[in-house]
VORO-436183 format. One line per 8 residues: number of its first residue (from 1); their letters; for each residue x negated, y, z negated of N, C-alpha, C. Coordinates in Angstrom, 2 decimals. Layout:
NUM> a> X Y Z X Y Z X Y Z | ...
This chain:
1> xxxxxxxx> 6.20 32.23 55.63 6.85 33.53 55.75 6.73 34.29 54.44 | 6.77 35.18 54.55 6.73 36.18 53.51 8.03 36.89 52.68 | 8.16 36.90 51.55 9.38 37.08 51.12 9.71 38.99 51.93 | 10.74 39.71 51.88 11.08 40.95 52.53 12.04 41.82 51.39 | 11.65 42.95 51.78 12.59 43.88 51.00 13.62 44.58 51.75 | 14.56 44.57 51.31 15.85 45.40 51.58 16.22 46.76 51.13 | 15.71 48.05 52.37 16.29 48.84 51.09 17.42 49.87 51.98 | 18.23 49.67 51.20 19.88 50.36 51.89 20.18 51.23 50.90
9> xxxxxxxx> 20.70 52.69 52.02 21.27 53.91 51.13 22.39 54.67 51.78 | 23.21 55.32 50.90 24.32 55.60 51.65 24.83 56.42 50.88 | 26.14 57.68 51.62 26.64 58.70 50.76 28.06 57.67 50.15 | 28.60 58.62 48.88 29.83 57.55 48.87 30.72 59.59 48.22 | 31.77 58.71 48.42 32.70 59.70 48.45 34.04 59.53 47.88 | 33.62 59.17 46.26 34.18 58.69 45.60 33.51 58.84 44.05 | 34.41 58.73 42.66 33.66 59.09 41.59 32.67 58.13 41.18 | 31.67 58.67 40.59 30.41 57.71 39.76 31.09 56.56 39.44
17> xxxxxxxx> 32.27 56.80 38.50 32.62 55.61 37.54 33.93 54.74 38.78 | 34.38 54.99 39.63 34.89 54.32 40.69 33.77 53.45 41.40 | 32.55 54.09 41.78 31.71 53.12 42.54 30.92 52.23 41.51 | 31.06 52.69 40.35 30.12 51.60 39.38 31.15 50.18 39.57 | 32.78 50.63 39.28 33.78 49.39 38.74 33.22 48.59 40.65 | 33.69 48.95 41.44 33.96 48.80 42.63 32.01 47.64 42.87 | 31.04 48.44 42.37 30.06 47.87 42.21 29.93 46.52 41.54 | 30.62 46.40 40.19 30.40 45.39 39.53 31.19 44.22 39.62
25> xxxxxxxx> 32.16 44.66 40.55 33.07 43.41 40.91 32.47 42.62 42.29 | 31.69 43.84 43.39 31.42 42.83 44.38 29.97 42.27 43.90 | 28.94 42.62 42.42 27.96 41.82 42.44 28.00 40.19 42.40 | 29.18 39.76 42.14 28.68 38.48 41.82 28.79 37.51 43.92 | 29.36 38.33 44.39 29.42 38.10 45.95 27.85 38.21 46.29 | 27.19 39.23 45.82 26.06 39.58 46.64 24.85 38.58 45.44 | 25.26 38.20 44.41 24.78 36.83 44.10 24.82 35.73 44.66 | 25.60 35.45 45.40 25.63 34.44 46.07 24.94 34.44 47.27
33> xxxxxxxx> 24.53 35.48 48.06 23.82 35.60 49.28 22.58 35.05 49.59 | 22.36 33.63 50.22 21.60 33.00 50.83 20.44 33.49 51.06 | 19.24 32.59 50.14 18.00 34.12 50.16 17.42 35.00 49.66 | 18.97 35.33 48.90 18.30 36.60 47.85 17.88 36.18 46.11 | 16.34 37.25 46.28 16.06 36.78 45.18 16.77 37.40 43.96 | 16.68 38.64 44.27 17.31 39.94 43.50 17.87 40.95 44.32 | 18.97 42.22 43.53 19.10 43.26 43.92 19.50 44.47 42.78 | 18.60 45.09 42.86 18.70 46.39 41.65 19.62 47.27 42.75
41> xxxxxxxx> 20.84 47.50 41.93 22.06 48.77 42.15 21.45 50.03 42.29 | 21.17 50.54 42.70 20.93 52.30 42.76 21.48 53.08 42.97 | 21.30 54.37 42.09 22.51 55.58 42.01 21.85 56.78 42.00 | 22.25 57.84 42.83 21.65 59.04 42.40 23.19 59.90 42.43 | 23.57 60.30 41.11 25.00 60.99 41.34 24.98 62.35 41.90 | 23.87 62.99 41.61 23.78 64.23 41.79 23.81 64.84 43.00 | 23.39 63.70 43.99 23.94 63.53 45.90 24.68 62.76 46.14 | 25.59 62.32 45.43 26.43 61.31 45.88 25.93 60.44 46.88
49> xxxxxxxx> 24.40 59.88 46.16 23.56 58.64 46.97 23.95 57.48 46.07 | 24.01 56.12 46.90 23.69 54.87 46.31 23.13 54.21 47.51 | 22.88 52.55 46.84 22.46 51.75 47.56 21.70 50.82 46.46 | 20.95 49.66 47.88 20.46 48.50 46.35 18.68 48.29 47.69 | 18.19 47.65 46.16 16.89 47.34 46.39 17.05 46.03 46.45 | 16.85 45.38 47.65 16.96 43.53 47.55 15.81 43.00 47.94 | 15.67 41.72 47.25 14.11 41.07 47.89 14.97 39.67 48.13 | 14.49 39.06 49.32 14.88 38.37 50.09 13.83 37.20 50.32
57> xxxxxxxx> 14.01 35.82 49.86 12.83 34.96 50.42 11.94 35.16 51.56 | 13.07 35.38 52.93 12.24 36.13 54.12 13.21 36.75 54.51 | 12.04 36.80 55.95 13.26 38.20 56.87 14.79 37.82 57.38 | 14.57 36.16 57.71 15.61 35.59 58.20 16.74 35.49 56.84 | 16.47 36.05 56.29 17.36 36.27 55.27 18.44 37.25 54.96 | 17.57 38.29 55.33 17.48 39.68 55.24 18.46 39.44 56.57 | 18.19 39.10 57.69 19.11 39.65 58.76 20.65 38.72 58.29 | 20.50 37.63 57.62 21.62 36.81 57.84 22.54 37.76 57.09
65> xxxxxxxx> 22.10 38.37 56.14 22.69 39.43 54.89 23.28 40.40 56.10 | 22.53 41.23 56.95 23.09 42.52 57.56 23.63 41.87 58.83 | 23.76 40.63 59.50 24.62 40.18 60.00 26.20 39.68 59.93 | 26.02 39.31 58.55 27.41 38.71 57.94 28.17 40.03 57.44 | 29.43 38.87 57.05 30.63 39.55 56.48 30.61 40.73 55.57 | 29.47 39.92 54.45 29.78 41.03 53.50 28.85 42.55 53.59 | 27.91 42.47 54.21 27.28 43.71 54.93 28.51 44.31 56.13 | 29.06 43.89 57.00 30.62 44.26 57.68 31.32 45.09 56.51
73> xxxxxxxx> 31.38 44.62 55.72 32.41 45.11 54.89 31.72 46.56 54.06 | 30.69 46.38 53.70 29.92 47.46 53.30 29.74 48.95 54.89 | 29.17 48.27 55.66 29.12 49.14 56.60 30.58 49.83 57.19 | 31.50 49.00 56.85 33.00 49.75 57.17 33.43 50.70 56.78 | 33.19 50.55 55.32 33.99 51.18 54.12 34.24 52.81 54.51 | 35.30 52.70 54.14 35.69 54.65 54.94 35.53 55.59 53.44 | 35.20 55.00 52.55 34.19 55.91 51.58 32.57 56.29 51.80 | 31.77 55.37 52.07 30.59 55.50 52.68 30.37 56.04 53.70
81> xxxxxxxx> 29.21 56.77 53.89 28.89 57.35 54.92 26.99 57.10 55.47 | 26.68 57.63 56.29 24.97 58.14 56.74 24.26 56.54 56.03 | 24.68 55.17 56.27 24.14 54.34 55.89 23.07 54.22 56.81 | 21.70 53.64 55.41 20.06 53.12 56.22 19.98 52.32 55.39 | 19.68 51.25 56.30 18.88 49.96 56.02 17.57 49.88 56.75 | 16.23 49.35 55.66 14.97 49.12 56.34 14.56 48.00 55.45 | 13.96 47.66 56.07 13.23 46.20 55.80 11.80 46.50 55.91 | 11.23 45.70 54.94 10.06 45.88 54.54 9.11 44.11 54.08
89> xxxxxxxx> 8.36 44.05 54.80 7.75 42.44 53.60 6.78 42.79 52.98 | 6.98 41.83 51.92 5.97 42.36 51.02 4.64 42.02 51.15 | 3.93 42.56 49.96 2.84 42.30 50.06 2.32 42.24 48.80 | 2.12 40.51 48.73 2.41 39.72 47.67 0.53 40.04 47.03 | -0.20 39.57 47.19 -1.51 39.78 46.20 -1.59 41.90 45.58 | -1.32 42.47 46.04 -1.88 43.64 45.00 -0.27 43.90 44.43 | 0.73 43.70 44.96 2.32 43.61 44.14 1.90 42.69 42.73 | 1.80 41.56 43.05 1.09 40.91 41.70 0.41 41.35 40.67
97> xxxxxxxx> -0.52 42.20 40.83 -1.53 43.21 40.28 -0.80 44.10 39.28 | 0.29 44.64 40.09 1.10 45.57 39.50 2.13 45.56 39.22 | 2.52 43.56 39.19 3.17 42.99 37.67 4.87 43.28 38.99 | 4.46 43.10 40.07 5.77 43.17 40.76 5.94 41.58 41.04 | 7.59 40.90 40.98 8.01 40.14 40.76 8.31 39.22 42.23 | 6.64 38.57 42.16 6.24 38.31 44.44 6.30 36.31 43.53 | 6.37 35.79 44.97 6.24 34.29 44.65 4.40 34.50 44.62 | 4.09 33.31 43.89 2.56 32.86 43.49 1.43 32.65 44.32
């Protein structure tokens, strides 16, 4: 299987420095998620966009993530809004090339 990317975005409706604290307390949860290799935080303040970039060993990973609890809890949140999630696998020989961080 092929490792997969996660990429989720969403309005929030709440200040920059509220979703950063609120951010840095649930990372060490989304460290723990079965699968994942990484996830870069993303922010665009200027639309009140966020979301994260995750790479996932595979897909069955990826769904166990947007099946479970702590994706529930993200998709609830009555600050967030217009959430997208897409999945993507990679594509490990020219990612390599360009020094992107694929298994060997």
């Amino acid at each position: 299987m092929s490792e997969s990317i996660l990429l989720i975005e969403f309005n929030y409706s709440f200040s920059k420095e509220e979703y950063e604290e609120a951010a840095t307390q649930l990372a060490p949860l989304f460290a723990e998620l079965t699968g994942l290799r990484w996830k870069i935080w993303i922010m665009n303040e200027a639309e009140s966009l966020a979301g994260g970039i995750y790479m996932f060993e595979d897909e069955d990973s990826v769904q166990d993530y947007l099946n479970g609890p702590l994706a529930a809890q993200v998709k609830s949140h009555p600050s967030l809004s217009n959430l997208t999630a897409k999945v993507f696998q990679v594509m490990a020989e020219p990612s390599a090339v360009t020094r992107g961080p694929v298994a060997g």
